[in-house]
C-alpha positions in Angstrom: -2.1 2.8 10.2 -5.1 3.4 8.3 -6.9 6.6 7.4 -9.9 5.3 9.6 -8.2 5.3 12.9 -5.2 8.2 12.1 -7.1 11.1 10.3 -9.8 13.3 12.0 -12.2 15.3 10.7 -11.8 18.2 9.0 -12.7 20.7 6.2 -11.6 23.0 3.5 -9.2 20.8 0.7 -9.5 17.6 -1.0 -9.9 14.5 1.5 -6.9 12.7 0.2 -4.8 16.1 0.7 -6.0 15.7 4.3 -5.2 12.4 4.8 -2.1 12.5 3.3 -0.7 15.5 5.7 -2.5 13.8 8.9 -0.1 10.8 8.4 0.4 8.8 5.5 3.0 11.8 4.2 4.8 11.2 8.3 5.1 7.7 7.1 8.8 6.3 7.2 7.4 2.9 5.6 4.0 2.3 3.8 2.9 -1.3 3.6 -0.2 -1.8 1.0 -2.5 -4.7 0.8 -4.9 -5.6 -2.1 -7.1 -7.8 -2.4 -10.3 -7.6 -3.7 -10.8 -3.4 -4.1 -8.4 -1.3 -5.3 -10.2 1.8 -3.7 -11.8 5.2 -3.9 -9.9 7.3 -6.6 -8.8 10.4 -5.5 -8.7 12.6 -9.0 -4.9 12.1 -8.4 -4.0 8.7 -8.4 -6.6 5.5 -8.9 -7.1 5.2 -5.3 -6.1 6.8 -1.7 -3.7 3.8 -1.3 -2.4 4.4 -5.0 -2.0 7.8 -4.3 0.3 6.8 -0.8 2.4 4.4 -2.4 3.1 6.6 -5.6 3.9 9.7 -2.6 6.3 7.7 -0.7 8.2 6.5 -4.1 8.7 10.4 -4.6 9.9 10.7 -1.3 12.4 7.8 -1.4 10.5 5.9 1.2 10.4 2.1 1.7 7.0 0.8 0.1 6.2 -2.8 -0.1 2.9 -3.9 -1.8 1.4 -7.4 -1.5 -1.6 -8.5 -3.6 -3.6 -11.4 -1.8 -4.7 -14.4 -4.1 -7.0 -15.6 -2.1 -10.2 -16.7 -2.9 -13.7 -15.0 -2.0 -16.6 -16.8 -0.8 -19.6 -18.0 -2.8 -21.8 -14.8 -1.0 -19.6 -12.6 -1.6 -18.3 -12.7 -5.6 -15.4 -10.7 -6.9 -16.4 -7.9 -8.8 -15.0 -8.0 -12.1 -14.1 -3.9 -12.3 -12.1 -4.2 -9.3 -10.5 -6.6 -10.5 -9.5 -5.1 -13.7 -8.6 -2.4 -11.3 -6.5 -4.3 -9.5 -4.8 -6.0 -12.2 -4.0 -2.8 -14.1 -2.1 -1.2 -11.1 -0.2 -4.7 -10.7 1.3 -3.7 -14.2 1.9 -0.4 -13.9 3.7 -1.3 -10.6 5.6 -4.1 -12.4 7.3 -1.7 -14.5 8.6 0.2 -11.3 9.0 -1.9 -8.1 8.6 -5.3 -7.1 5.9 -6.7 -5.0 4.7 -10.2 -3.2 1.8 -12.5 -3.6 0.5 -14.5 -1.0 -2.4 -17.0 -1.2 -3.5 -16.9 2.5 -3.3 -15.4 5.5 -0.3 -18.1 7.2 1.6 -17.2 3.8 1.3 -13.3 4.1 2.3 -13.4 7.9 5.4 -14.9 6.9 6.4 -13.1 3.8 5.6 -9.4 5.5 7.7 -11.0 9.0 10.8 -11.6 6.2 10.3 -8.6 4.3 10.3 -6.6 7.3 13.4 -8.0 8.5 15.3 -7.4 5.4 13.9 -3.8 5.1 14.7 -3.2 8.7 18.4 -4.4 7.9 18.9 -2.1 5.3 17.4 1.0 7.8 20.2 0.1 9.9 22.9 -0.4 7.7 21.9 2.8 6.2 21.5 4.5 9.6 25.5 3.1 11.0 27.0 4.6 7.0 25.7 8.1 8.2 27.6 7.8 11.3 
């Protein structure tokens, strides 16, 4: 899910507040990608997608992050701030959680098909204890 196509339009508090009762706070997993942006900050957290994952961790819900590796193209240059961005949040997450790596797209369809698998085990196992 992604703010663009699960949030409407509305008024009256801080855009992240709305996003984050319009959906991302109904979330039972949140998934995060990075690659070359690390996003908008929020006066909360460094980004909208920082501000999720950090949420769900409060909440004691299943986040897995992936940072892509991949290249960019010669038109279209890294920009160094993001990247220092980027790379900050990677050790501040370090410190707190692990996360994956992928170095294109082949590689990230199979890790998140694995991870999913194993995080879907444990939702079950969990779900047949409270039985």
């Amino acid at each position: 899910m992604s703010w663009r196509t699960h949030a409407h339009p509305e008024a009256g508090r801080r855009p992240q507040d709305l996003i984050n009762r319009q959906f991302a706070d109904r979330a039972d997993l949140v998934l995060a990608i990075f690659w070359r942006r690390l996003g908008s900050p929020t006066g909360k957290a460094a980004s909208g997608t920082v501000e999720e994952i950090e949420r769900a961790q409060r909440r004691g819900k299943q986040v897995m992050v992936y940072f892509s590796q991949r290249p960019g193209t010669e038109k279209d240059p890294p920009d160094s701030r993001e990247q220092a961005r980027i790379e900050r949040f990677r050790r501040k997450l370090r410190q707190i959680a692990l996360y994956s790596t992928y170095n294109d797209m082949r590689e990230f369809e199979i890790s998140v098909r694995k991870d999913l698998a194993l995080v879907m085990r444990e939702v079950v196992a969990n779900a047949r204890k409270k039985r």
